[in-house]
VOPAGU-2260 file (C-alpha; in pm, 1 decimal, decimal comma):
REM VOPAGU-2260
SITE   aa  ch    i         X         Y         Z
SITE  UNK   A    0   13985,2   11480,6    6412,2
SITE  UNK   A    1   13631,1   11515,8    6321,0
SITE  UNK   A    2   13369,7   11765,6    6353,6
SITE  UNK   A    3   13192,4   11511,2    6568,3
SITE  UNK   A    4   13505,6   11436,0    6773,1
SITE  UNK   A    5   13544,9   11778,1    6833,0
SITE  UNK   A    6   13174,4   11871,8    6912,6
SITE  UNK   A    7   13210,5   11571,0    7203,3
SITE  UNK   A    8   13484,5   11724,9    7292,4
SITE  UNK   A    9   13380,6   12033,3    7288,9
SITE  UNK   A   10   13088,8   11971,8    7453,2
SITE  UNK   A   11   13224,7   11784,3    7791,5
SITE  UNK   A   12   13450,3   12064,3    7842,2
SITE  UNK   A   13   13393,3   12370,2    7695,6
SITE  UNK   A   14   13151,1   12660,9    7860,7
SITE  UNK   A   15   12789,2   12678,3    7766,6
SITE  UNK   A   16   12812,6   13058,4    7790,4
SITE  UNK   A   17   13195,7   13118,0    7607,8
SITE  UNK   A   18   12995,5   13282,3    7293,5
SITE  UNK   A   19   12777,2   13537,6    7484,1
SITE  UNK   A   20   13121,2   13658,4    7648,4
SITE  UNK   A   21   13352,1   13635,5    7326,9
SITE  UNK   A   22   13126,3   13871,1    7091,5
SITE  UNK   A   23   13437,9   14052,5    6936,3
SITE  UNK   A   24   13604,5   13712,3    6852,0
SITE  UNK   A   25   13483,9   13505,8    6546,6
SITE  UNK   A   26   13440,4   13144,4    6501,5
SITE  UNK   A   27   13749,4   13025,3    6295,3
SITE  UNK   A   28   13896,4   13324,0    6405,4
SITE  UNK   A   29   14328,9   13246,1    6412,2
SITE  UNK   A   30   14568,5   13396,9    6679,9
SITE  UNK   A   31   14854,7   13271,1    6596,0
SITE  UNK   A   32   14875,5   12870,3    6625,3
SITE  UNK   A   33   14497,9   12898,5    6796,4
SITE  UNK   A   34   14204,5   12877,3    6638,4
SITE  UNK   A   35   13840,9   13020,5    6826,1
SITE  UNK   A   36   13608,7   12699,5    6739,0
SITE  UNK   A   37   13257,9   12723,9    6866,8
SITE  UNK   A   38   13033,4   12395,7    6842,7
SITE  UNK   A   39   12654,2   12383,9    6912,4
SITE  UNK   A   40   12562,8   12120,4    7167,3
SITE  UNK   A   41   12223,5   12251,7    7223,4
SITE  UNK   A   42   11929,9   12441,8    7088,3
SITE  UNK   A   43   12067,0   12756,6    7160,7
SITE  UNK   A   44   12372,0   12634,3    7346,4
SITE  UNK   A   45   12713,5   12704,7    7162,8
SITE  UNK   A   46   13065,0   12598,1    7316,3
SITE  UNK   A   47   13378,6   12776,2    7260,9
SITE  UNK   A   48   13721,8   12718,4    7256,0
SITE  UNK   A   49   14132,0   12829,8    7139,8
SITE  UNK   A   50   14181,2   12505,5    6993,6
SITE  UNK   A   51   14577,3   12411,3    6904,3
SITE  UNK   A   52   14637,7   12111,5    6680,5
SITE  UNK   A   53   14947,1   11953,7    6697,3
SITE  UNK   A   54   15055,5   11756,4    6344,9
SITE  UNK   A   55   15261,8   11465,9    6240,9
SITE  UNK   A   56   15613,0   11544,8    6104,9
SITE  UNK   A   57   15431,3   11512,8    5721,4
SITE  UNK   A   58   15129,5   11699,1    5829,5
SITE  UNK   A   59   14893,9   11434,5    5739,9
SITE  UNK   A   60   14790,5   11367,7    6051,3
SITE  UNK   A   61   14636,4   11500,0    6366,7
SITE  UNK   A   62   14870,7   11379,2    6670,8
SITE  UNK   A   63   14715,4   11584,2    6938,2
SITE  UNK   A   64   14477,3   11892,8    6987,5
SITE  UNK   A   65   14491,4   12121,7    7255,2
SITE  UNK   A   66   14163,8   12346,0    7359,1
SITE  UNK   A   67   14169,7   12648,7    7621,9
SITE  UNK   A   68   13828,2   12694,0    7724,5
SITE  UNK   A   69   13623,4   12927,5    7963,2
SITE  UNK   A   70   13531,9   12721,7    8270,0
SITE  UNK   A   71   13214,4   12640,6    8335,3
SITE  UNK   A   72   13165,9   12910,9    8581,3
SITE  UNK   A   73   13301,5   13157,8    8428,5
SITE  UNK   A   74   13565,7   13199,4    8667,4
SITE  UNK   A   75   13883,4   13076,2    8497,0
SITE  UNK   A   76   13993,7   12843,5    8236,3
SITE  UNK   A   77   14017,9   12479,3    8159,4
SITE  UNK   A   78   14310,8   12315,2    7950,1
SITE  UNK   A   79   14205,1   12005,3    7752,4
SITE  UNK   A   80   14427,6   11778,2    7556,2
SITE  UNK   A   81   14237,1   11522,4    7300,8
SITE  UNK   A   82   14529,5   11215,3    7278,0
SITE  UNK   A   83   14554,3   10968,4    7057,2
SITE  UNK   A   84   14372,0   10626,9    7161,1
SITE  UNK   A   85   14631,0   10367,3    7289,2
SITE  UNK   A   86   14717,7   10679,8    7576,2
SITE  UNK   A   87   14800,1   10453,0    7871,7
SITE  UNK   A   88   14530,3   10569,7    8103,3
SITE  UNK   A   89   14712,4   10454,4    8441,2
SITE  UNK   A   90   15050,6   10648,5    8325,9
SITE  UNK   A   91   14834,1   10995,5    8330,2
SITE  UNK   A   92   14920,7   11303,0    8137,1
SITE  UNK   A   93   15168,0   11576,5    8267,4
SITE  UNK   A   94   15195,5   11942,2    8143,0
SITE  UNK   A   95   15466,7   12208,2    8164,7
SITE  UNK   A   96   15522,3   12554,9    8062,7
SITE  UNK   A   97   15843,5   12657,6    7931,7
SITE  UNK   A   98   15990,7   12353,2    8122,1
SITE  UNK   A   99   15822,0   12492,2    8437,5
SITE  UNK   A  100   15670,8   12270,2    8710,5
SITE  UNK   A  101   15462,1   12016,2    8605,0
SITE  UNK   A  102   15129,3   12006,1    8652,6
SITE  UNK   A  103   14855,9   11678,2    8614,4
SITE  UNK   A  104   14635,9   11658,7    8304,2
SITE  UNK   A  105   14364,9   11394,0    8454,5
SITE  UNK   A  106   14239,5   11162,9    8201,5
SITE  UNK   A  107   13851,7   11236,9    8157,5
SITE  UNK   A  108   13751,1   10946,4    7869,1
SITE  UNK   A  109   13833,5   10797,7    7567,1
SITE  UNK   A  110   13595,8   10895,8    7255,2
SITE  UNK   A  111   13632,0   10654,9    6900,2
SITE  UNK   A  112   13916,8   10928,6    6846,4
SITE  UNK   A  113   14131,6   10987,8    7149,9
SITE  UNK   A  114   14139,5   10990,9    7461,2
SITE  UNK   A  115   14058,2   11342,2    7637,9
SITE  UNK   A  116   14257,3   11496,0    7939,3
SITE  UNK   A  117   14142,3   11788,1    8152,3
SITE  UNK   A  118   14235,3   12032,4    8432,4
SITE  UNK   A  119   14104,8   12381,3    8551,3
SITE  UNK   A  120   14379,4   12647,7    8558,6
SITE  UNK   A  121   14445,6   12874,0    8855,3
SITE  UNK   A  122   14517,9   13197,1    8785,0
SITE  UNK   A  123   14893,3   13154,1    8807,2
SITE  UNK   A  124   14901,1   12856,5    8535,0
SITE  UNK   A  125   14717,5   13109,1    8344,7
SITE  UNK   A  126   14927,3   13355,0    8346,0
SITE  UNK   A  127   15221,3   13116,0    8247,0
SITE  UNK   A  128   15013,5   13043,0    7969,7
SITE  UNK   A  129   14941,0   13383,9    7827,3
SITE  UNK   A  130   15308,7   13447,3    7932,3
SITE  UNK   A  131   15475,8   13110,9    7788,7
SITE  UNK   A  132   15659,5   13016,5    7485,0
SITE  UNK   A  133   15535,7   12645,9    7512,1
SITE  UNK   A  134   15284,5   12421,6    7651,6
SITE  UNK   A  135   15466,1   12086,4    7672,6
SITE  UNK   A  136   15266,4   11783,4    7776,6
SITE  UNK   A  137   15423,8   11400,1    7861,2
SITE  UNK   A  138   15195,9   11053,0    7840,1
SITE  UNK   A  139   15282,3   10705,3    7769,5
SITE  UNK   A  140   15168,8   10535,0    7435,5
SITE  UNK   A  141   15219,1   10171,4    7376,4
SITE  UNK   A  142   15491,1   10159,2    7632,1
SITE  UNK   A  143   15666,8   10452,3    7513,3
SITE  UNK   A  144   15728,0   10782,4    7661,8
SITE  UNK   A  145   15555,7   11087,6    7402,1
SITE  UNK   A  146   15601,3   11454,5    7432,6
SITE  UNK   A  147   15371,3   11659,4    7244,8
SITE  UNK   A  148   15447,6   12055,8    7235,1
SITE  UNK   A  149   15212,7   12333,8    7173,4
SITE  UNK   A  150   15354,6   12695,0    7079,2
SITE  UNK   A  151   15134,5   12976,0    7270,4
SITE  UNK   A  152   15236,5   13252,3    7054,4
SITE  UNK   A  153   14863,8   13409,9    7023,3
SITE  UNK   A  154   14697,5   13246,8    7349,6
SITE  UNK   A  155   14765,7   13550,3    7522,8
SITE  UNK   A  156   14606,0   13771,5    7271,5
SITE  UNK   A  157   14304,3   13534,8    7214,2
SITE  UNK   A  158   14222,2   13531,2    7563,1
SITE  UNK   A  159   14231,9   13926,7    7576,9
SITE  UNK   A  160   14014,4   13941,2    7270,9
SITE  UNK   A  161   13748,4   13695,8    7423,7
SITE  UNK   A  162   13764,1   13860,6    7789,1
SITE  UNK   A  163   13856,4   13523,2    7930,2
């Protein structure tokens, strides 16, 4: 996806305030399979985010990316998905952890690259985050079924480092 992509992205629903709060993490900073991305969306406005990009089987291209933001509040965090266009909006998005209950991933928008899904954690589905071996999420593509599956090994230690 693009740097522009992501900044959009980025910028609909990732916290104003995430860098302020996240001064021992880096940008480009890797735990694990997550990456800490931080996009400017304003004069003196940065967004961050533990951003997980999920790759097709030759690694060529980007299938999905998943971001874990601080919510706007600063209370809590947000899971985002960016989907590949063609994501059949009335179908909706569905997430599990480690096979767990599922939970809905509204569809926000679609951008020239995907289409983005959103949905403010609780403090439990956080916890089965930081805890969890994978994020698994389910939408419909051109009539078919896709499953998309994120590993969380380093969420949990991201988050820690960042105080989220």
């Amino acid at each position: 996806m693009g740097k522009v992509v992501l900044g959009v992205f980025c910028a609909l629903f990732c916290s104003g305030s995430a860098m302020a709060e996240t001064t021992a993490v880096k940008a480009g900073q890797a735990f694990g399979g997550w990456v800490f991305r931080c996009t400017a969306i304003a004069q003196g406005k940065t967004s961050c985010a533990f951003v997980s990009t999920i790759l097709s089987g030759d690694k060529k291209h980007v299938v999905a990316e998943v971001e874990v933001t601080r919510a706007s509040t600063g209370k809590g965090e947000t899971l985002s998905a960016l989907l590949p266009l063609g994501t059949d909006l009335q179908a909706g998005v569905k997430g599990a952890v480690d096979g767990g209950a599922a939970f809905d991933l509204p569809l926000r928008l679609c951008l020239p690259k995907g289409c983005v899904a959103a949905t403010g954690l609780d403090d439990k589905a956080t916890a089965a985050l930081r805890t969890g071996k994978a994020f698994a999420f389910t939408f419909t593509i051109a009539g078919k079924s896709a499953k998309a599956t994120v590993p969380l090994t380093g969420l949990s230690d991201a988050l820690t480092a960042a105080n989220w």
